[in-house]
N, C-alpha and C positions, 0 to 999 in steps of 0.2 A: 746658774739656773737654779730657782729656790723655787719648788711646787710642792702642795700639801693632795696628798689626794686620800682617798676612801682605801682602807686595806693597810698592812703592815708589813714591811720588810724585812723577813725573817734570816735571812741570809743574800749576798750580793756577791757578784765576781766580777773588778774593772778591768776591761783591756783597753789600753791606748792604741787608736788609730792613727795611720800616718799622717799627719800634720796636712794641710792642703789651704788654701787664699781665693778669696771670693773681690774681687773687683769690678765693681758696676756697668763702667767703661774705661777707656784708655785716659781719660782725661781726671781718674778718680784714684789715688794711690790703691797697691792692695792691702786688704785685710787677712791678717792671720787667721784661720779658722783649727780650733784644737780637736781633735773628734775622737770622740772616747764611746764605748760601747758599756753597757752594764745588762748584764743578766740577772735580775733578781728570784728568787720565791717570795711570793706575796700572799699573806694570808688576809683574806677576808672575816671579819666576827660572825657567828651564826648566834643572833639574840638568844641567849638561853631564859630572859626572865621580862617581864612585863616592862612597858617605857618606865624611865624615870623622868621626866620629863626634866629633864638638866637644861638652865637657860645660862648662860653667863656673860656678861658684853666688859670690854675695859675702858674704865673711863678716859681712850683719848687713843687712836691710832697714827699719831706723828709725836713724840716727845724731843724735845732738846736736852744733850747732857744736864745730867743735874734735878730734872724736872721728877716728878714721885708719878707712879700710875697704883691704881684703884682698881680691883676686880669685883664685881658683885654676881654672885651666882645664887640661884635659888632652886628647888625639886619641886617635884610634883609627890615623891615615893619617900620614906626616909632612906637616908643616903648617905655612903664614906665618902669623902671629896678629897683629891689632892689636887696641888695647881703644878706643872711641873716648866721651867723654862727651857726651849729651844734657843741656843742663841746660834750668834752668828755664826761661831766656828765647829758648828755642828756637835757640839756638846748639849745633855741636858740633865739639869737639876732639878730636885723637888725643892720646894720651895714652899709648900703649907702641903701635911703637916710637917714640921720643925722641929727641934729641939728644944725653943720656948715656947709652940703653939701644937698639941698634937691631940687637942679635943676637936675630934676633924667629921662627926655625924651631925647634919644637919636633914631637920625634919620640913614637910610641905609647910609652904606658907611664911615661912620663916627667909628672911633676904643677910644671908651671908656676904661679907663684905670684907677682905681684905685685902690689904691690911687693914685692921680698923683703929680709929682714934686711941686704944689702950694698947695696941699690940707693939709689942719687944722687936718686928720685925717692919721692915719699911723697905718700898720700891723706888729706889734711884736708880732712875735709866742715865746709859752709860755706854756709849759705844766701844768696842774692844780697844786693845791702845793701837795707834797707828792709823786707824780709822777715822773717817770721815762722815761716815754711813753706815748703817747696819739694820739689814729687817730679819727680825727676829719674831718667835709669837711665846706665847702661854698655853700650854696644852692642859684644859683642865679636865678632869676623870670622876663621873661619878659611882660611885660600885654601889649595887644594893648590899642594903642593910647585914640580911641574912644573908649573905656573901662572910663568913666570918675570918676575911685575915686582913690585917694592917697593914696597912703602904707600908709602914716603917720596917714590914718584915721585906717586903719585897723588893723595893728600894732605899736601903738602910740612908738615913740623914748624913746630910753632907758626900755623898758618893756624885761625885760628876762622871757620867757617863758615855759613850759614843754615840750617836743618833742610831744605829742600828743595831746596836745590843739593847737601849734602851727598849725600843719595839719589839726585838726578841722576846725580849723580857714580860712588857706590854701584853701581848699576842697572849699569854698563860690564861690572862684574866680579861681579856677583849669581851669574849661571849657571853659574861657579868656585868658588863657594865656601859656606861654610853659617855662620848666624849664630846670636847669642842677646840677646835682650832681660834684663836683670836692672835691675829696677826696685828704686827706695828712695827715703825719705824725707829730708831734711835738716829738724828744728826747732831754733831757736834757743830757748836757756833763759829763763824772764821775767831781766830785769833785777832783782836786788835791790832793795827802795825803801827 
């Protein structure tokens, strides 16, 4: 089950439930059903500063292995931006800003785009190994301006991190800032036989 919803999971506790099978009628083999319980704390942001008006769309929500994706985001306020990726296996990385891209404040009116045609950094989508399929998204973050700390301090470059520590983390600077979800798919093509 993959759902994006409003609020942050600031802590979680699984327990597994006793297994049990759901069969439609007698004429339908059964189905395994796994059932697990999660207790979370979920923090909601309390906007502490005026919209930003943060827009961002990805050029393309189905890619094939191999294929490059495009973010373009723009504000309404001046703005820090980081893009961070969720993937499949519930890890997530930052991904702008970089260690070759870490001029990361863009101003109203101005259409941010990357990766863009000069940048050091490129998007090949690529579904995990083993895989077939993968829906993953982009979670991109924009902080105001006068907000004065750096992704890079918060999220040091190159750290892959857990889904739920990553929103831990998140949640500090929530009330700063405003996000978006863009979700997509990764299939990998059959193999020729």
């Amino acid at each position: 089950i993959k759902t994006y919803a409003r609020g942050f999971i600031t802590q979680e506790k699984v327990e597994w439930q006793p297994s049990g099978h759901y069969q439609k009628d007698s004429s339908m083999p059964p189905i395994l059903e796994y059932r697990v319980k999660i207790t979370a704390d979920v923090q909601i942001p309390i906007k502490k500063n005026k919209s930003l008006g943060l827009k961002a769309k990805l050029s393309n929500s189905v890619f094939k292995n191999g294929e490059r994706a495009r973010i373009t985001i723009n504000v309404t306020q001046p703005s820090r931006i980081a893009i961070f990726n969720i993937r499949a296996d519930d890890k997530v990385a930052m991904i702008f800003p970089n260690l070759y891209e870490n001029k990361n404040i863009i101003m109203p009116g101005h259409v941010f785009l990357f990766p863009d045609k000069d940048s050091k950094v490129d998007l090949e989508m690529q579904t995990l190994p083993g895989h077939r399929r993968d829906a993953e998204a982009f979670f991109v973050i924009a902080l105001a301006k006068e907000h004065n700390r750096e992704f890079h301090e918060i999220f040091p470059y190159n750290d892959i991190i857990d889904f739920s520590a990553f929103f831990k983390t998140f949640s500090d600077i929530a009330d700063y800032a405003e996000d978006l979800i863009l979700t997509y798919e990764v299939i990998k093509e059959k193999e020729p036989e």
